[in-house]
C-alpha positions as CSV (number, residue, x, y, z in Angstrom):
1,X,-12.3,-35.1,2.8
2,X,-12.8,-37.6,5.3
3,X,-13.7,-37.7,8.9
4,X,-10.0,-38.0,10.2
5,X,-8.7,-34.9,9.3
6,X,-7.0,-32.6,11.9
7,X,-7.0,-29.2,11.8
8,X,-4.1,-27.1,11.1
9,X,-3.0,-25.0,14.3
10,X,-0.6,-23.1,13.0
11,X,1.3,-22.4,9.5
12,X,5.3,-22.5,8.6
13,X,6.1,-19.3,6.6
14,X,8.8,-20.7,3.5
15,X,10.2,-17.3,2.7
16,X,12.8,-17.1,0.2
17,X,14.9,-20.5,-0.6
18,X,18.0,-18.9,-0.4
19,X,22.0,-19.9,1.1
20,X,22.6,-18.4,4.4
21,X,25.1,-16.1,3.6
22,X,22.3,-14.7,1.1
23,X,19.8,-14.4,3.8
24,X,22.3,-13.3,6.3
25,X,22.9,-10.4,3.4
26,X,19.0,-9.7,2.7
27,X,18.4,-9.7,6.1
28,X,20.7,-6.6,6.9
29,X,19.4,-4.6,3.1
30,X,16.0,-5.4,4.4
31,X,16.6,-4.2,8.2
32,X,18.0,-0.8,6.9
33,X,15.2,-0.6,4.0
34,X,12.7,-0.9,6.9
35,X,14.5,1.6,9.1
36,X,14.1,3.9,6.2
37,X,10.4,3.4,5.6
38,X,9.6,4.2,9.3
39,X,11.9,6.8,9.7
40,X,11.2,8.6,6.0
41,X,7.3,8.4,6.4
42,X,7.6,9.9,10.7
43,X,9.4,12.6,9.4
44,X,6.5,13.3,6.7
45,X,3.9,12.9,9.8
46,X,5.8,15.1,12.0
47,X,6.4,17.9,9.2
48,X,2.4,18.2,8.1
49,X,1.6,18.0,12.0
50,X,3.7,20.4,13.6
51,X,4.0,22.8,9.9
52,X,1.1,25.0,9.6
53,X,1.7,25.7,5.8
54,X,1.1,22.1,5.4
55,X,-2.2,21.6,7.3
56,X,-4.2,21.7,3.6
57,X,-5.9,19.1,2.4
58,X,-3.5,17.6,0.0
59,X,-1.3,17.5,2.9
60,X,-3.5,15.8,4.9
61,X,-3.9,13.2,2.7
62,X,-0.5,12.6,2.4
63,X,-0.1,12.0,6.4
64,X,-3.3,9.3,5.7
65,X,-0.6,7.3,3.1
66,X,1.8,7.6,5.0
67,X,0.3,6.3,7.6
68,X,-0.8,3.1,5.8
69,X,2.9,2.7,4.3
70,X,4.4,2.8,7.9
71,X,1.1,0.3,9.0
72,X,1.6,-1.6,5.3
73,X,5.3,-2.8,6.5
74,X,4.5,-2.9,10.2
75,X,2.3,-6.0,9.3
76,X,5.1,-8.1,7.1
77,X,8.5,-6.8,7.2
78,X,9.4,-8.2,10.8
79,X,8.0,-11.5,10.3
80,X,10.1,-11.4,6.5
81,X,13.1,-10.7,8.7
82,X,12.5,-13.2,11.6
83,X,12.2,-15.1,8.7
84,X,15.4,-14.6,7.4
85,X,17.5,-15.5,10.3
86,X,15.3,-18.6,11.1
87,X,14.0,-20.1,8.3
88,X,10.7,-21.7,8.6
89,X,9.3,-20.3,11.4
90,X,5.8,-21.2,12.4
91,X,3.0,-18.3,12.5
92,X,-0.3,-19.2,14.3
93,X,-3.5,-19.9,12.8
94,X,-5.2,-16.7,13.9
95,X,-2.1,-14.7,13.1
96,X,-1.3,-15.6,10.0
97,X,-5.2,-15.1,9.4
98,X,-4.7,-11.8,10.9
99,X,-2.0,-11.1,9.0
100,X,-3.5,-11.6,5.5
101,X,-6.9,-9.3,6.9
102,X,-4.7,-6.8,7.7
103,X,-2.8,-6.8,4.4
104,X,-5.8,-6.7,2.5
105,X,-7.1,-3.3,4.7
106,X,-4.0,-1.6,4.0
107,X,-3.6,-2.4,0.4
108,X,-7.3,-1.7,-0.7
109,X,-7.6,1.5,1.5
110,X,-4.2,2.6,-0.1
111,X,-5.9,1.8,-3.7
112,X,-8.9,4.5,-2.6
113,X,-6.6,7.1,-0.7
114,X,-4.6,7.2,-4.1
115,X,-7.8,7.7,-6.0
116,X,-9.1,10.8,-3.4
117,X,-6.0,12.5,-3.7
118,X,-6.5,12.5,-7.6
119,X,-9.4,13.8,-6.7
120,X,-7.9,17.3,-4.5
121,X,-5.2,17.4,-7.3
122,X,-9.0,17.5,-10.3
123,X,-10.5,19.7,-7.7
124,X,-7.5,22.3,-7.0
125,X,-6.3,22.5,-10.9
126,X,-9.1,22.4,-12.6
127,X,-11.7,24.2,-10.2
128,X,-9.3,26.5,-8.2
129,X,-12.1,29.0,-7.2
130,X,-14.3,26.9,-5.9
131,X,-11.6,24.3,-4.1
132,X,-12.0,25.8,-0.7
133,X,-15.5,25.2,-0.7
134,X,-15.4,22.0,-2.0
135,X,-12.3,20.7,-0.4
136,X,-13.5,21.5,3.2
137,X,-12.2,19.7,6.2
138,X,-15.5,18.4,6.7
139,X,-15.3,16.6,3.1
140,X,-11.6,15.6,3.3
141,X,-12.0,14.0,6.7
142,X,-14.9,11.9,5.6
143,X,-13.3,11.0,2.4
144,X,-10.2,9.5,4.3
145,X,-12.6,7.8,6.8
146,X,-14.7,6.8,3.9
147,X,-11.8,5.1,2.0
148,X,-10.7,3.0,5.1
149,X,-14.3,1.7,5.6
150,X,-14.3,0.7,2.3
151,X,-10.7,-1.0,2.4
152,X,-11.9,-2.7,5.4
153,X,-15.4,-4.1,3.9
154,X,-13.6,-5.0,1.3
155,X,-10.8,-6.9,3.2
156,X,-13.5,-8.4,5.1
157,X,-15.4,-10.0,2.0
158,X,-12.1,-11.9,1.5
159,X,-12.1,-13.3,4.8
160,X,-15.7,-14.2,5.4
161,X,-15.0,-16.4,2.5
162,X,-11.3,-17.4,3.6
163,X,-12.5,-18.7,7.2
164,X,-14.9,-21.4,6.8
165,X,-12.6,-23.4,4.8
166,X,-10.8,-26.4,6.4
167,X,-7.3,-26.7,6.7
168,X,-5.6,-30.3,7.3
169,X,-2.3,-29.9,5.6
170,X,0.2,-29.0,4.2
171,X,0.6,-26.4,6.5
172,X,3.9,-24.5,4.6
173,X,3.1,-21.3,3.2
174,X,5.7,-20.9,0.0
175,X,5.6,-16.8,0.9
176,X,7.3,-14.3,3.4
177,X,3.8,-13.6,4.8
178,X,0.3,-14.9,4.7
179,X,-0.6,-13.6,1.7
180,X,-4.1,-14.4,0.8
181,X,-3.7,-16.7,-2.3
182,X,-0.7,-18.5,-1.1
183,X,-2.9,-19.5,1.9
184,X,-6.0,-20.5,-0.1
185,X,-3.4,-23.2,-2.0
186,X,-3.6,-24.6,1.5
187,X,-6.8,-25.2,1.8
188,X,-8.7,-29.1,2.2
189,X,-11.2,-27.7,0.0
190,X,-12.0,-26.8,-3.6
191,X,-10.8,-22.7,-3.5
192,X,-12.1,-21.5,-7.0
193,X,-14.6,-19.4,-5.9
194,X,-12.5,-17.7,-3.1
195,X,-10.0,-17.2,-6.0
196,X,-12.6,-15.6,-8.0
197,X,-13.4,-13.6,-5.4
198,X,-10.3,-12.8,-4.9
199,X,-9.9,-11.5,-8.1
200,X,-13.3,-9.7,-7.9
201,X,-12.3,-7.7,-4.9
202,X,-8.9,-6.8,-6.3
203,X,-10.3,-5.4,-9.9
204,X,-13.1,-3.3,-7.9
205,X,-10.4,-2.2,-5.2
206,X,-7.7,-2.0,-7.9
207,X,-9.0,-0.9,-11.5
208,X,-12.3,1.1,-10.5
209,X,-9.9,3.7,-8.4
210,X,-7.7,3.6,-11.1
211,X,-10.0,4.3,-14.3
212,X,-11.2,7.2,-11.4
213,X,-7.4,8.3,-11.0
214,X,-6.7,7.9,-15.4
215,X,-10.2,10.6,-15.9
216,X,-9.1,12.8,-13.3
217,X,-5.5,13.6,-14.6
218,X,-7.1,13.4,-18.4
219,X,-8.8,16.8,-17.0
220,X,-5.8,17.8,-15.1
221,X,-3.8,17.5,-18.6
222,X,-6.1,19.1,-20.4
223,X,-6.7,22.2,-17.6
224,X,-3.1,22.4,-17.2
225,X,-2.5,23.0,-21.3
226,X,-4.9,25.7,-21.5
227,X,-2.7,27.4,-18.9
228,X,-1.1,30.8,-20.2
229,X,1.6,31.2,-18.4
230,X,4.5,28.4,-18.6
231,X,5.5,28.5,-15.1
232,X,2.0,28.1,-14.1
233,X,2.1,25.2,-16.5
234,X,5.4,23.9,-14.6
235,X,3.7,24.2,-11.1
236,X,0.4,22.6,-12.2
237,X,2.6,19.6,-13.9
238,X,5.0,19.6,-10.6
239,X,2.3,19.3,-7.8
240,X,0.9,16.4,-9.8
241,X,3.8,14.4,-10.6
242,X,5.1,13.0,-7.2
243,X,1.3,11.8,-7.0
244,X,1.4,10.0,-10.2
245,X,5.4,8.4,-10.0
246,X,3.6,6.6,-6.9
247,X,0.4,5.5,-8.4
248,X,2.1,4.3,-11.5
249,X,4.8,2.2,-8.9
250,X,1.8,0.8,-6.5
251,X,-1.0,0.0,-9.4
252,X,1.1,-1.7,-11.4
253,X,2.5,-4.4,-9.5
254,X,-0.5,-4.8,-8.0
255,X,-2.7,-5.2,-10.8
256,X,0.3,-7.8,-12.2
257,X,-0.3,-9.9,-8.5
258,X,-3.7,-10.2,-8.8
259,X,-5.9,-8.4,-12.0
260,X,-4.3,-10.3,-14.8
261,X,-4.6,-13.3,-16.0
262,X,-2.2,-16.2,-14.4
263,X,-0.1,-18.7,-17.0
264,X,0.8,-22.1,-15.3
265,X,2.2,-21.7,-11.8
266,X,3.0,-17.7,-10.7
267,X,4.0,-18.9,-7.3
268,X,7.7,-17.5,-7.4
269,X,6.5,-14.5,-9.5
270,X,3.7,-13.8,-6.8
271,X,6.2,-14.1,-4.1
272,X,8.8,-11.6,-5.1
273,X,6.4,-8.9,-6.7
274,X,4.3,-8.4,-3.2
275,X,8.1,-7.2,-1.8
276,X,8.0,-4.1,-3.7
277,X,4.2,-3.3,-2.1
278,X,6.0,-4.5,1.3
279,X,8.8,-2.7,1.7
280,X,10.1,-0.8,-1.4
281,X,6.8,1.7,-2.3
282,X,6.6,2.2,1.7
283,X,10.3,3.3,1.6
284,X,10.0,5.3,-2.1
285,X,6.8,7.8,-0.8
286,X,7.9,9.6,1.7
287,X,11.6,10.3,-0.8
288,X,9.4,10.8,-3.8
289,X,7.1,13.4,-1.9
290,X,10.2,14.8,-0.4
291,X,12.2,15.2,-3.2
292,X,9.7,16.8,-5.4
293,X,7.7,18.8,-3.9
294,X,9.1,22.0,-2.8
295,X,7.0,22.9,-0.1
296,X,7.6,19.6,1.5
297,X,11.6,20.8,1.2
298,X,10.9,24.1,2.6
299,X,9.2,22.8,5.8
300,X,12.0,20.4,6.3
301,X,14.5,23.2,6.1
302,X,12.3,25.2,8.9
303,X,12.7,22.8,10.9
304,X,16.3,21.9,10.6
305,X,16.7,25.6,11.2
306,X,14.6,26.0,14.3
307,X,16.5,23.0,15.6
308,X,19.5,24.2,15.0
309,X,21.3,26.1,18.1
310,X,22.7,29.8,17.8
């Protein structure tokens, strides 16, 4: 590129082109949407740590996602809404680097902590006898740390790859964080392979767990047909279906951002869709969880009681 070039020290974070008054407006829907997401997935933690009826494995699961939902919008949403009242703010070079390795953890472990808990729903349904044995705390511990080692190897491929490459300018990022293929755009360098790569990662983090998650709940289907009893068949069909309303909502849009193939330029599309991974599935979990699982309901109304003063 030439010996002249200077390196880029820090990057300018577009966000969304909006009016004022429009940002003003997103800023305070986003603010509350964010308050939600914290609040609804603390009161999840709180309820499987202080319940014992929920200290099972599925429960335990569910405290590891949401865990990475709070972390997920931890690492965007406040820069989104700085954003918002400042356009254009600058981000550092080693943040916004930090930023986009973070992302990728989160996302990628959430990909494989979705596919483990298919796996407790196969085990419990489908081998109920033997789901103590196999579901021991031993093996659900080391499947959650297993799933954010792998989410973090993963993430890390992308950004041995991502940091070599020289940066002399532009230095505006036309996203509400440093997502990973809006950055490589800014690159002094030919990006193809990183893109690739990219791609790679994302199909084995994204479609492997989810061809994992599609045969499990073929056999969960099947199990839960052969089933007798209809209310047996309700509760099989009931502790699965909060699990699969947020699989179906987080491997979708995903897959759309980065598994299929891109038609001319899906900057705008790329920069809207991450929102939903952001802040909206953090924020729908903990309600979806909540609202249909009963046992969930029945902690929270323990508690409420136990709070509440004679």
């Amino acid at each position: 590129m030439g010996g002249n070039q200077t390196s880029v020290t820090e990057f300018l974070l577009l966000g969304f082109p909006l009016s004022p008054r429009m940002q003003l407006l997103l800023f305070g829907l986003f603010s509350l949407l964010f308050a939600f997401t914290l609040l609804g997935n603390g009161v999840i933690l709180g309820l499987i740590s202080l319940d014992s009826k929920l200290h099972t494995p599925m429960y335990f699961f569910l405290s590891q996602l949401a865990t990475v939902d709070i972390a997920y919008a931890c690492n965007t949403v406040p820069q989104m809404l700085v954003n918002l009242l400042s356009p254009a703010q600058p981000i550092s070079f080693a943040g916004c680097l930090t930023q986009t390795f973070l992302f990728l953890i989160f996302a990628l472990s959430e990909c494989l902590l979705l596919m483990v808990m298919s796996y407790d729903r196969y085990v419990a349904i489908c081998l109920p006898l033997r789901y103590s044995a196999i579901m021991s705390w031993r093996v659900c511990i080391t499947l959650a740390v297993a799933s954010w080692t792998l989410g973090f190897l993963l993430a890390l491929v992308d950004m041995v790859l991502l940091l070599p490459l020289p940066f002399c300018g532009p230095q505006k990022v036309s996203h509400f964080f440093c997502e990973i293929l809006a950055v490589l755009k800014l690159a002094c360098a030919d990006t193809h392979f990183n893109e690739a790569v990219v791609v790679a990662v994302a199909t084995l983090g994204l479609v492997g767990p989810m061809l994992a998650i599609v045969v499990s709940y073929a056999h969960i289907v099947w199990a839960t047909l052969r089933i007798q009893s209809a209310e047996g068949r309700q509760k099989a069909f009931s502790t699965c279906s909060s699990h699969l309303c947020v699989v179906g909502l987080f491997y979708g849009t995903a897959i759309i951002i980065y598994v299929r193939p891109h038609h001319g330029d899906p900057q705008k599309q790329n920069k809207y869709l991450p929102l939903f991974h952001s802040l909206f599935s953090p924020m729908l979990n903990p309600l979806i969880y909540s609202l249909r699982n009963r046992e969930v309901k029945a902690a929270l109304r323990r508690r409420l009681e136990k709070g509440r003063p004679l």
